[in-house]
C-alpha positions as CSV (number, residue, x, y, z in Angstrom):
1,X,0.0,0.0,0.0
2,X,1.1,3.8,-0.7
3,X,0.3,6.7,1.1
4,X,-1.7,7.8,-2.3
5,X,-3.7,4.2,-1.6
6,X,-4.3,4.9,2.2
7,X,-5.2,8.7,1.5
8,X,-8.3,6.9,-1.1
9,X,-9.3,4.2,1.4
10,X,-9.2,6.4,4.6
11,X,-12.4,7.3,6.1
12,X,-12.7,11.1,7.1
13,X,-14.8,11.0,9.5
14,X,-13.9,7.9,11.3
15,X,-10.2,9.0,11.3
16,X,-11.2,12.4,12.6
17,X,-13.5,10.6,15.5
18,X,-10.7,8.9,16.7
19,X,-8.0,11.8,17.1
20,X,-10.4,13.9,18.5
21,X,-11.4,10.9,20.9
22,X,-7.7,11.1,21.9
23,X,-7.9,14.9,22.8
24,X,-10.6,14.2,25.2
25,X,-9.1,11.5,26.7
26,X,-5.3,13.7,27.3
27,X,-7.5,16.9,28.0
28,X,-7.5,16.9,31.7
29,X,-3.9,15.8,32.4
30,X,-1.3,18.8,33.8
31,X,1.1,18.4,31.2
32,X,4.2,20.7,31.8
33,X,7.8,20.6,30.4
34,X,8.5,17.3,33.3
35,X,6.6,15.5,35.5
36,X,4.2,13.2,35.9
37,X,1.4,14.3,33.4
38,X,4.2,15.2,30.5
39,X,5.0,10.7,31.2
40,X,0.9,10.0,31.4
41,X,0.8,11.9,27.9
42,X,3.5,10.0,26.6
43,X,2.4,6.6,27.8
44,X,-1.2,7.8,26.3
45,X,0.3,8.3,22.5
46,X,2.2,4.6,23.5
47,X,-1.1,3.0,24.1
48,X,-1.6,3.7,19.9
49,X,2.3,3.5,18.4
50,X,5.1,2.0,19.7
51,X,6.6,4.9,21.5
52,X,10.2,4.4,22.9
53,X,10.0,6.9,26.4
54,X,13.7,8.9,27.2
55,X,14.4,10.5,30.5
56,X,17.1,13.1,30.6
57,X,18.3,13.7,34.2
58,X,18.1,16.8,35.9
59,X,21.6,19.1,35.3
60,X,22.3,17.6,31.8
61,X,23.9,19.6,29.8
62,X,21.8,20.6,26.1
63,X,24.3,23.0,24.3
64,X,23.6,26.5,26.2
65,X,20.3,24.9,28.5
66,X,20.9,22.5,31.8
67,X,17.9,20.0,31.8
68,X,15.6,21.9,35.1
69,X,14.6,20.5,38.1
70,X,11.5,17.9,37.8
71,X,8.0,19.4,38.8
72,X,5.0,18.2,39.9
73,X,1.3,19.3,41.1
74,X,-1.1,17.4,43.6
75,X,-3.4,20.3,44.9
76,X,-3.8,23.8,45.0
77,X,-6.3,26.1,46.7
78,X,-7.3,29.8,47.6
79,X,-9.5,30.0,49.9
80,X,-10.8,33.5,50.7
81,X,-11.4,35.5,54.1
82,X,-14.4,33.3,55.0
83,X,-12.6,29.9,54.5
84,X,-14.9,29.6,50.9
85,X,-12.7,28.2,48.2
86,X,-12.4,30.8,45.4
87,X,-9.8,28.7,43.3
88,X,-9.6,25.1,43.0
89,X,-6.9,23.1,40.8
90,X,-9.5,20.5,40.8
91,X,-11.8,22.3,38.6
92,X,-8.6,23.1,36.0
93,X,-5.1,22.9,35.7
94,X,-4.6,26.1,34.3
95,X,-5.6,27.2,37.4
96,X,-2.0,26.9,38.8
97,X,0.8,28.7,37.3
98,X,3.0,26.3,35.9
99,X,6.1,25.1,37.9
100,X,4.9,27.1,40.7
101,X,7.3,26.8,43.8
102,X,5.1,25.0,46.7
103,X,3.4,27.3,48.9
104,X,1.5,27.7,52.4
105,X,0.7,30.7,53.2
106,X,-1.9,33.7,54.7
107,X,-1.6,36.9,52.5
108,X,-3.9,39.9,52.2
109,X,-5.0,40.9,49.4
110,X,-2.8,43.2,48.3
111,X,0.1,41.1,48.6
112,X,-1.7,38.5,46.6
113,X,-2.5,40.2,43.8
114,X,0.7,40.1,42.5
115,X,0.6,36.5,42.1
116,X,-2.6,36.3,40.6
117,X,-3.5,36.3,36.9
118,X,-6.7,36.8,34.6
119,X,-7.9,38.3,31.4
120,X,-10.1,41.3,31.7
121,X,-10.6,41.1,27.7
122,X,-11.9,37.5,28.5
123,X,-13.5,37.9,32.0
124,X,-15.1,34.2,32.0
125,X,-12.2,32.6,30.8
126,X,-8.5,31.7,32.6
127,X,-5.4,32.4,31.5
128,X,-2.4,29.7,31.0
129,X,0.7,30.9,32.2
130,X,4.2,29.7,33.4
131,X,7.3,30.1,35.4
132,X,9.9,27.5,34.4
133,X,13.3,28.9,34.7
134,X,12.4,31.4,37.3
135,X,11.4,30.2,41.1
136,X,8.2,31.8,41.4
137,X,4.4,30.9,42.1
138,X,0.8,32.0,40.8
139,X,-2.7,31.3,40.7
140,X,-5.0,32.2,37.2
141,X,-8.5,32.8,37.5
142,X,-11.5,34.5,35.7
143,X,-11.1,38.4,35.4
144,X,-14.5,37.7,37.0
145,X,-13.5,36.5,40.1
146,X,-11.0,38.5,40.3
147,X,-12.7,41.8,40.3
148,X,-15.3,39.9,43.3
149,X,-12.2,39.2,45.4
150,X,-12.8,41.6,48.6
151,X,-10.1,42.7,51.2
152,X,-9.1,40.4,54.0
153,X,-6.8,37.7,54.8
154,X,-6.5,35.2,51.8
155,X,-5.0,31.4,52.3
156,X,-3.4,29.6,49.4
157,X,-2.0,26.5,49.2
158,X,-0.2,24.7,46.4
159,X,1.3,21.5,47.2
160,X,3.9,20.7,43.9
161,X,7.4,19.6,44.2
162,X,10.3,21.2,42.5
163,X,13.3,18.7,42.8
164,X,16.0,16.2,40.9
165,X,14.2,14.5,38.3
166,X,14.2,14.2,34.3
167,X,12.7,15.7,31.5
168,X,10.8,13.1,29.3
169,X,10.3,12.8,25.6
170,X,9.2,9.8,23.3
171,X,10.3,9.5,19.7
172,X,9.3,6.8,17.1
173,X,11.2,5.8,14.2
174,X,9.9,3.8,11.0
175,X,12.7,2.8,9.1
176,X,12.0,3.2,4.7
177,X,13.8,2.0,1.8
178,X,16.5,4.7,2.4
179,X,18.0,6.1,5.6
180,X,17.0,9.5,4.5
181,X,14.4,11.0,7.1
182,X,11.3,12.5,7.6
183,X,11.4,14.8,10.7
184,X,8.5,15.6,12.2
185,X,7.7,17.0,15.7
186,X,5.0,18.4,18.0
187,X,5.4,19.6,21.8
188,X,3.8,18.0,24.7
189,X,4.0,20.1,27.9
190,X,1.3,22.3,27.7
191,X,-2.0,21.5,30.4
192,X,-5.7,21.2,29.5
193,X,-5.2,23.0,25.9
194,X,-6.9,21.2,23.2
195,X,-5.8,23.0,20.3
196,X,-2.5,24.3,21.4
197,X,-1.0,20.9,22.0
198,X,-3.6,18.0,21.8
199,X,-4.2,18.7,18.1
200,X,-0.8,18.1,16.9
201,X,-0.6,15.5,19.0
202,X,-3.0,13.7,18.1
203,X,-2.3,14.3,14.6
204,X,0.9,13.2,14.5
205,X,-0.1,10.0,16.3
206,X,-2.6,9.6,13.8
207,X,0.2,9.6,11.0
208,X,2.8,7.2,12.5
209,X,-0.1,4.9,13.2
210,X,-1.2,4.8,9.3
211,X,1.9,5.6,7.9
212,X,3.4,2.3,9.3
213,X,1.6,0.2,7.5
214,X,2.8,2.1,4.3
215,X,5.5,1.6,2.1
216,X,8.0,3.9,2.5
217,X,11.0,5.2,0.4
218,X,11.9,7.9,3.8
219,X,12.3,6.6,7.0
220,X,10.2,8.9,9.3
221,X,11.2,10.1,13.1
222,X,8.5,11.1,15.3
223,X,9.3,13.3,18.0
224,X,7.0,14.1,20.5
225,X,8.9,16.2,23.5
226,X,8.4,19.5,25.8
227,X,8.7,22.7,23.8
228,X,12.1,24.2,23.7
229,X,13.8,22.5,26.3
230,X,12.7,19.6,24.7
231,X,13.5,19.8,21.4
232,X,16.8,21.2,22.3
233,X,17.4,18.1,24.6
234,X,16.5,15.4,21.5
235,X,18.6,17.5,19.2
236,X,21.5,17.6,21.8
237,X,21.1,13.8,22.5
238,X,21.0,13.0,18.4
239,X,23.5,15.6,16.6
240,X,25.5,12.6,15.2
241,X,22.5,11.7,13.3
242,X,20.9,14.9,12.1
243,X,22.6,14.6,8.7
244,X,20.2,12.2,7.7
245,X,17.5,14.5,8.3
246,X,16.2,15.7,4.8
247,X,12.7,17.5,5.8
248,X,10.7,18.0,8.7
249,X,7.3,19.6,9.6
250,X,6.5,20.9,13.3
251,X,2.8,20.5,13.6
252,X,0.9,22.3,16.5
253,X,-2.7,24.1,16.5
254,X,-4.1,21.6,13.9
255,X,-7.9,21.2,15.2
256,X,-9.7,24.3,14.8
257,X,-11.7,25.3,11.9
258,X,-9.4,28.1,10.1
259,X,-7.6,27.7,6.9
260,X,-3.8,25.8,6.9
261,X,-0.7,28.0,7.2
262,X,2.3,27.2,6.4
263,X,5.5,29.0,7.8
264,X,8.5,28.2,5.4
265,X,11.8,27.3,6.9
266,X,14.6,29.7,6.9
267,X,16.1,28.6,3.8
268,X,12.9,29.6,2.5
269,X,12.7,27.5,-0.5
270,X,13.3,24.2,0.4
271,X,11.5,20.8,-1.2
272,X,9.8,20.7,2.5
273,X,8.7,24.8,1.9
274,X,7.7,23.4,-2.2
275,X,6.0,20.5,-1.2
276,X,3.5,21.8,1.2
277,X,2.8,25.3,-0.9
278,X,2.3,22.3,-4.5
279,X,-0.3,21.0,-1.8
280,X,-2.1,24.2,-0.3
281,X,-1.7,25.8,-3.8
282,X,-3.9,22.9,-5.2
283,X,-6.4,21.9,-2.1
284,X,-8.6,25.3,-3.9
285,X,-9.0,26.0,-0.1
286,X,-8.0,29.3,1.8
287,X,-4.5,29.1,2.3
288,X,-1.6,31.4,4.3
289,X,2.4,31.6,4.0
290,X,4.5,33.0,6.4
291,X,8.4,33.4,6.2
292,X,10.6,32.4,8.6
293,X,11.2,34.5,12.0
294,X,13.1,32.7,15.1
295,X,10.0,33.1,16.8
296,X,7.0,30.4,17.8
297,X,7.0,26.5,18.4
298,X,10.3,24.3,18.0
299,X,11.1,25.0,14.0
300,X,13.1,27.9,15.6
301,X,15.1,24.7,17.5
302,X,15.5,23.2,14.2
303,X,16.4,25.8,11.9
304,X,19.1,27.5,14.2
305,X,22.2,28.4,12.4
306,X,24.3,25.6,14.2
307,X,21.2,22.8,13.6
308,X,20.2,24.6,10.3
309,X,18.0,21.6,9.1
310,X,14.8,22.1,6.5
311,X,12.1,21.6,8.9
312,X,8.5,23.7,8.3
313,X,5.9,24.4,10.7
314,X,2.2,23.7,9.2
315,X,-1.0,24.5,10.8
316,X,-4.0,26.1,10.8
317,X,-4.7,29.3,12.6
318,X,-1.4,30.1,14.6
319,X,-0.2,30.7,17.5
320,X,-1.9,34.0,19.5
321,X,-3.5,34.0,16.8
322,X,-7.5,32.9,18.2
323,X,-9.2,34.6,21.0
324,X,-9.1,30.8,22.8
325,X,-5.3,30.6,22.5
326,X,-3.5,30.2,26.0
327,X,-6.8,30.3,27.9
328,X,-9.4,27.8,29.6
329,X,-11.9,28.4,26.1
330,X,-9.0,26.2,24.2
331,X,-11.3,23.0,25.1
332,X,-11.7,20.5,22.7
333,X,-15.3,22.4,21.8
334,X,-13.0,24.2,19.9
335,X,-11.6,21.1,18.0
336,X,-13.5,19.7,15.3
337,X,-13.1,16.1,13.6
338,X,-13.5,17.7,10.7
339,X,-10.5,19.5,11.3
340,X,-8.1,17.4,12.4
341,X,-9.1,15.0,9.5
342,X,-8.4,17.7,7.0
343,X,-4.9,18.7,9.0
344,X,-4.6,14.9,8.7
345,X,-4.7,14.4,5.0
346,X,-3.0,17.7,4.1
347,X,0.4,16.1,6.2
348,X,0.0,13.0,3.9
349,X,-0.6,14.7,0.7
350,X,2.8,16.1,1.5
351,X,4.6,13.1,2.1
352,X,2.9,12.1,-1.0
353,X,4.7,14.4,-3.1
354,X,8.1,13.5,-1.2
355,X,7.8,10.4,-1.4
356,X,6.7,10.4,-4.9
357,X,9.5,13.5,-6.2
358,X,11.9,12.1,-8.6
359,X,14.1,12.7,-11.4
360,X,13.5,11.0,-14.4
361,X,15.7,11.0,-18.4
362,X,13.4,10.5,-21.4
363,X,14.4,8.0,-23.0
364,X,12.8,9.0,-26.5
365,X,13.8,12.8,-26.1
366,X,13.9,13.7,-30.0
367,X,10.5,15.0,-30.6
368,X,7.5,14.0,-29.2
369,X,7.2,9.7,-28.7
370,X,4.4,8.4,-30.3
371,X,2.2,8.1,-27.4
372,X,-0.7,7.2,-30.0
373,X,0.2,3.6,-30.7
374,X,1.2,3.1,-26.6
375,X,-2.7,3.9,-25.5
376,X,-1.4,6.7,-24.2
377,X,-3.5,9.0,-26.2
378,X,-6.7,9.8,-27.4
379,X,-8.0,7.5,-30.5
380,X,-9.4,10.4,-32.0
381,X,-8.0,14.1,-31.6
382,X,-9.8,17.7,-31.3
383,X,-11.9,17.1,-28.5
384,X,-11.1,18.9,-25.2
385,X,-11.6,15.6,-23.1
386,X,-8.1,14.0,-21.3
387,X,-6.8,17.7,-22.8
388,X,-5.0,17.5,-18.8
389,X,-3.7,13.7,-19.0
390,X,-2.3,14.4,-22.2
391,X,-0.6,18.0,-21.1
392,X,0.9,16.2,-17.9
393,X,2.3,13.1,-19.9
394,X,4.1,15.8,-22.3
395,X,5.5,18.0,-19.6
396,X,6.9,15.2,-18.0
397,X,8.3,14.1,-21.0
398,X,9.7,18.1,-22.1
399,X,11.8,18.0,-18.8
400,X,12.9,14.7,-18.0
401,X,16.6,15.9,-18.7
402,X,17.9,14.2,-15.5
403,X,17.9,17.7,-14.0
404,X,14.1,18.6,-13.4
405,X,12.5,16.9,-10.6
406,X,9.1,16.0,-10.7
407,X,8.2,18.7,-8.1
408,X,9.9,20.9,-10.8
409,X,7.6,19.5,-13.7
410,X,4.5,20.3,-11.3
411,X,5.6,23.6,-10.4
412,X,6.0,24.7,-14.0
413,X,3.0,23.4,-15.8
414,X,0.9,24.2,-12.7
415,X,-0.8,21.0,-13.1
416,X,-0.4,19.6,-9.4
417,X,2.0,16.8,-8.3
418,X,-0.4,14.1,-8.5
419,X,-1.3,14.7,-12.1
420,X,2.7,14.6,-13.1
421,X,3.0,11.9,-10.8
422,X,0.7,9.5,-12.8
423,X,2.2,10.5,-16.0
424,X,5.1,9.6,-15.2
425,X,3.9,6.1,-14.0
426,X,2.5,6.2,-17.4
427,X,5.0,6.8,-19.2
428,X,7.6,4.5,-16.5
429,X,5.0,1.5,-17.8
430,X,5.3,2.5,-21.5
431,X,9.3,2.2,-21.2
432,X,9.5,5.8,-21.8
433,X,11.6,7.0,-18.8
434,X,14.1,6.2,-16.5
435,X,15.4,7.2,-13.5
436,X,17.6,9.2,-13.8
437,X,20.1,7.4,-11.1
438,X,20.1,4.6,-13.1
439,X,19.5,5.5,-17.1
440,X,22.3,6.7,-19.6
441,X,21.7,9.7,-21.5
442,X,20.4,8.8,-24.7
């Protein structure tokens, strides 16, 4: 089976039912950059692919970063001057700042308030917010309940641990027909936020899972790890191998109901950055590009200057981008099968072209081959019907000089990969080409 074969057997809405299944069911787990919900994630995305788990010990050196202490959450509370409980880290996990230092402690309100964080542009919802390389603590709540908080003598509570542990990622590795790789990575620290997070994750999953029972020309790596640290810990940890890497996609914010965007690499014009704009370019959706700014989710990681490898980031609305991003109203309401289904085939159409983007020699390059007398074209001429089939068969053909690719013959006649694709399957059949690896110039 090919990817092309599992993109026309798939079932949308089935495949979309189950990733968004698997956001529900890592929803309520406090995911942060260690600990013990980052390792429940993980063992989650094991349950469905065969996920090898890493630990990297607190006070490794990664390049310029040291691998942080290991926290963890139980409880937290803030209970105001009548003993009522105002804030609960039952009710969310976004409740509690994230790797907040443990604390006991009777405050009034105006020393409080410094620790405590809402949205008044969003007075319903709750903020997400963090402290990881700086010893601190917090509490996020409704600009609501914020503004009802009255003077007096406030207790909170949070009982987390901040202490020697390990940073966790997981990483999966399907092995093709050549040791070139696929890259492609999402982050896995962040709490109860469906889109931001969940959706790539679940996405991702969703691809190793189909794409193993594929044949494969790449050998894909799956890297699912904290943001940042992370990333920097896996590439730190695999620098001997990063030669092999040939393109890569970081895929985050994949479940809501905007239009893909694609954010090129810093090379800018990379097979990774032509693949995915031959695939946006011919979905006839609603598409956006954005260059390349050391700025957002891990790509920044990948394409540093020392690392400097042809990684993408795809998604659909980004980052800071919707009203719901970083805040308690990123639930998986906000996710739609429909979505993630969509995000889903998009990532496969561009392995597609990948896997499919070859260079090829005509082997009859003086004048046109009689493609007549091969069944390759029409019986009877001067109708407008196979006008496409025939046009992709003879572009193929015009630049199969063993220096176009076939992403090259797509991009110039503007026909779309798959079309060129076929033809040249075609015209493979018919004894027509070669590859160009392997032929001699006629």
């Amino acid at each position: 089976m090919t990817i092309r074969d599992l993109l026309a057997a798939a079932d949308a809405k089935a495949v979309g039912a189950a990733m968004h299944a698997m956001v529900v069911e890592l929803y309520p787990l406090c995911r942060s950059i260690t600990g013990d919900g980052l390792r429940q994630t993980l063992a989650g995305i094991a349950r469905r692919i065969p996920l090898a788990i890493h630990e990297v010990p607190t006070g490794t050196r990664v390049f310029d970063w040291t691998i942080p202490k290991e926290w963890n959450v139980r409880a937290a509370t803030l209970k105001d001057p009548r003993g009522s409980v105002v804030v609960d880290f039952k009710d969310s996990n976004l409740h509690v700042v994230s790797y907040s230092t443990p604390v006991e402690a009777r405050l009034s309100l105006a020393a409080l308030r410094p620790h405590l964080h809402s949205l008044p542009e969003h007075p319903d919802w709750v903020p997400y917010r963090t402290t990881y390389y700086k010893e601190d603590w917090g509490l996020c709540l409704s600009h609501r309940q914020l503004e009802a908080l009255e003077d007096g003598e406030y207790e909170v509570r949070i009982d987390a641990t901040l202490a020697p542990g390990s940073l966790s990622y997981g990483e999966l590795f399907l092995p093709g027909a050549s040791e070139d790789e696929i890259l492609v990575s999402c982050h896995v620290c962040h709490p109860s936020l469906a889109n931001d997070n969940l959706a790539g994750v679940a996405v991702v999953t969703a691809l190793a899972e189909r794409l193993a029972t594929v044949a494969r020309r790449y050998s894909y790596r799956f890297v699912f790890a904290p943001g940042t640290i992370g990333a920097i810990a896996w590439l730190a940890r695999n620098e001997a191998g990063l030669g092999r890497i040939k393109h890569g996609l970081v895929a985050a914010c994949l479940g809501d109901p905007g239009p893909m965007t694609y954010k090129r690499t810093r090379a800018g014009a990379a097979t990774i950055d032509r693949a995915v704009l031959s695939v946006l370019g011919n979905s006839g959706e609603a598409f956006e590009v954005l260059d390349f700014v050391p700025f957002g989710y891990d790509e920044r990681q990948f394409n540093s200057p020392g690392i400097a490898l042809a990684v993408g980031s795809l998604t659909r609305t980004p980052h800071g981008r919707y009203p719901e991003y970083h805040t308690s109203a990123d639930n998986p309401d906000l996710v739609t099968p429909e979505a993630l289904a969509d995000s889903w085939s998009k990532y496969l159409q561009v392995f597609e072209i990948l896997e499919g983007n070859e260079t090829y020699i005509n082997l009859s390059p003086k004048g046109e081959p009689q493609l007549g007398r091969r069944g390759l074209y029409r019986a009877v001429g001067g109708g407008g019907e196979g006008r496409e089939k025939e046009l992709a068969l003879l572009w193929v053909l015009n630049l199969s000089d063993g220096r176009h690719s076939l992403l090259d013959v797509a991009e110039r006649s503007r026909l779309g990969f798959a079309a060129i694709r076929a033809a040249a399957d075609l015209l493979l059949e018919a004894e027509l080409l070669a590859p160009a690896s392997s032929a001699a110039t006629p």
